[in-house]
N, C-alpha and C positions, 0 to 999 in steps of 0.2 A: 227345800222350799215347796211349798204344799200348792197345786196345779187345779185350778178348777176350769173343764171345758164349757159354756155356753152355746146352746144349737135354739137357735130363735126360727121359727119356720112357720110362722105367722105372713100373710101375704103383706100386710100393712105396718111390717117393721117396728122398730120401735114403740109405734102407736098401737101394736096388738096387743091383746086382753093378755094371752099368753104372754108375749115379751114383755110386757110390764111384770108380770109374777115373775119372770126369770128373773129381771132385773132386782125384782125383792129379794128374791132368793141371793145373786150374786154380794150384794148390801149387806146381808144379813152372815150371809159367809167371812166377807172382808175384815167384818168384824172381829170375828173368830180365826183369823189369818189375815191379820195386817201386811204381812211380807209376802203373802201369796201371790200368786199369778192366776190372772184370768187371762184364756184364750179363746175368742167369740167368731162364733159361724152364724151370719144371722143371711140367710136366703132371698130377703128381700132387697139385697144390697150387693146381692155376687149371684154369678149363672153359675147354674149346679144341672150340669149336662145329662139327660134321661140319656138311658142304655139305647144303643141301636146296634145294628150289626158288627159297622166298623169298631166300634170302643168294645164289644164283648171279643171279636178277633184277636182286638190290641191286648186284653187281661189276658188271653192264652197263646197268645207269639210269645216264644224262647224270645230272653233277650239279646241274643245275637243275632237275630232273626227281625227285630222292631223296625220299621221306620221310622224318623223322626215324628212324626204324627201319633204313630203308637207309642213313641216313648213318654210324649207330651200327656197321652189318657193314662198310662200308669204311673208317671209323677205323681198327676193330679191325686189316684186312687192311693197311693204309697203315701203321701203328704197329710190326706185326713186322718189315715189310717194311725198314722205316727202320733198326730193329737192326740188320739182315743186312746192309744197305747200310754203315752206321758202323763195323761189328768190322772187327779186322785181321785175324784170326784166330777161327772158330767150332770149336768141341768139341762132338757130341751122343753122346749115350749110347744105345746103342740096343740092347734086349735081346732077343734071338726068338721071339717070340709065334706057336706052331702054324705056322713057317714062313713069316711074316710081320715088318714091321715093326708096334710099338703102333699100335692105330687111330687115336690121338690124332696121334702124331706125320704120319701120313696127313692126318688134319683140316689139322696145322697145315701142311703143304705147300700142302694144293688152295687156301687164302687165302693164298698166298704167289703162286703161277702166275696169275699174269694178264697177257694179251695188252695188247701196248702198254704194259707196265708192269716185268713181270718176262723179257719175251720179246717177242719178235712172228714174223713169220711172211716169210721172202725170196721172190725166185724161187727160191734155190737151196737153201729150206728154213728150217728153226726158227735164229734167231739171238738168244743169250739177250743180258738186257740188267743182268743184276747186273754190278760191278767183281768181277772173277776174286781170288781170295784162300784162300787154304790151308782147308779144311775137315778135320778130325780124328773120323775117325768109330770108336768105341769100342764093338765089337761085343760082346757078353757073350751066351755060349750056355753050354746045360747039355747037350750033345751038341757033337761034331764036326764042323763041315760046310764048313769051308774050303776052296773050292776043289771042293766035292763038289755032284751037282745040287741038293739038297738047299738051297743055300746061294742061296736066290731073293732074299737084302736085298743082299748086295752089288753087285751089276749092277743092281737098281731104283735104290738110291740113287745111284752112280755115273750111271747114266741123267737120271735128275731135276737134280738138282744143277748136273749137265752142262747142261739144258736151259735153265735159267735166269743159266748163263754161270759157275756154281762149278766150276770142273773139274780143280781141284788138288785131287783126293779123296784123302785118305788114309787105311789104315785101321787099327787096333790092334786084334787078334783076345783075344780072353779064354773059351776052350771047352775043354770038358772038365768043368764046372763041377758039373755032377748028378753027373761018373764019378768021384769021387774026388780029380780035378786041381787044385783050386779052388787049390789056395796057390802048386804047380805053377803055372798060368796066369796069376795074380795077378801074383806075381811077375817071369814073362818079359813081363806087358803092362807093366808098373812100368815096367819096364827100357826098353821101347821109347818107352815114354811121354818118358820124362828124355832118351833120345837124340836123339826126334823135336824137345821145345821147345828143347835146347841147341846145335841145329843150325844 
């Protein structure tokens, strides 16, 4: 049975520009896989813990060696990790925060990346250790910046993703969204979205 993950990380949940395109995106999938499975990480509805000292500790305490507290941070890090490992296909939403990706969705990477787990390290360099599988990344801006310097998430995500062995990145642009474009944009990301799952 065919596994699609959803990472919604829109501050405004459901009601984001981005989580509405996921949601097209997952609709448009369903379609295409009636008996599927959707499993949804949506950020603005669960605490997604930033790295501190103690949780970088807890990823490299032996586990003989954990406290309950450190078992709890590498659950948590083991548990998403497993999502990403099970989907056939992942969708995130992801909207541009002051030229950034949401800090959350940052959080939720740095417990994804870990050595010996999600990656490790060659002679001939970093070799990631996820199974490779289509990622769908559903950009929503209220400015322009495709392709422009400006446009610093695309090439981190592609980067990261890449790192840990994802590297079928693809992307769905939705910008113009503060200028007026919103329905404009909506509807050409619609349109790629349906061509991309009927592919």
């Amino acid at each position: 049975m065919a596994t699609l993950l959803q990472i919604n990380s829109s501050l405004f949940g459901e009601n984001g520009n981005s989580s509405q395109l996921t949601q097209e995106f997952v609709a448009r999938w369903k379609e295409q896989h009636p008996e599927g499975t959707v499993t949804v990480r949506d950020f603005a509805k669960e605490s997604v813990p930033h790295l501190d000292a103690a949780r970088v500790q807890a990823l490299f305490t032996p586990e003989t060696d954990r406290t309950a507290e450190q078992q709890a941070v590498v659950d948590y890090s083991d548990k998403i990790i497993a999502e990403i490992q099970a989907a056939d296909v992942i969708v995130i939403g992801v909207p541009l925060y002051n030229f950034g990706v949401p800090s959350t969705l940052k959080a939720y990477f740095d417990h994804i990346a870990r050595a010996g787990v999600t990656f490790k390290y060659t002679e001939t360099g970093p070799v990631g250790l996820l199974d490779n599988k289509p990622v769908y990344i559903v950009a929503a801006r209220g400015g322009v910046h495709k392709g422009q310097p400006s446009d610093t998430q695309s090439q981190f995500l592609t980067n990261f993703l890449s790192f840990v062995g994802l590297k079928d990145v693809r992307f769905i642009y939705a910008e113009g969204l503060n200028m007026g474009k919103k329905d404009e944009a909506f509807s050409a990301a619609k349109a790629t979205i349906s061509e991309e799952v009927a592919a």
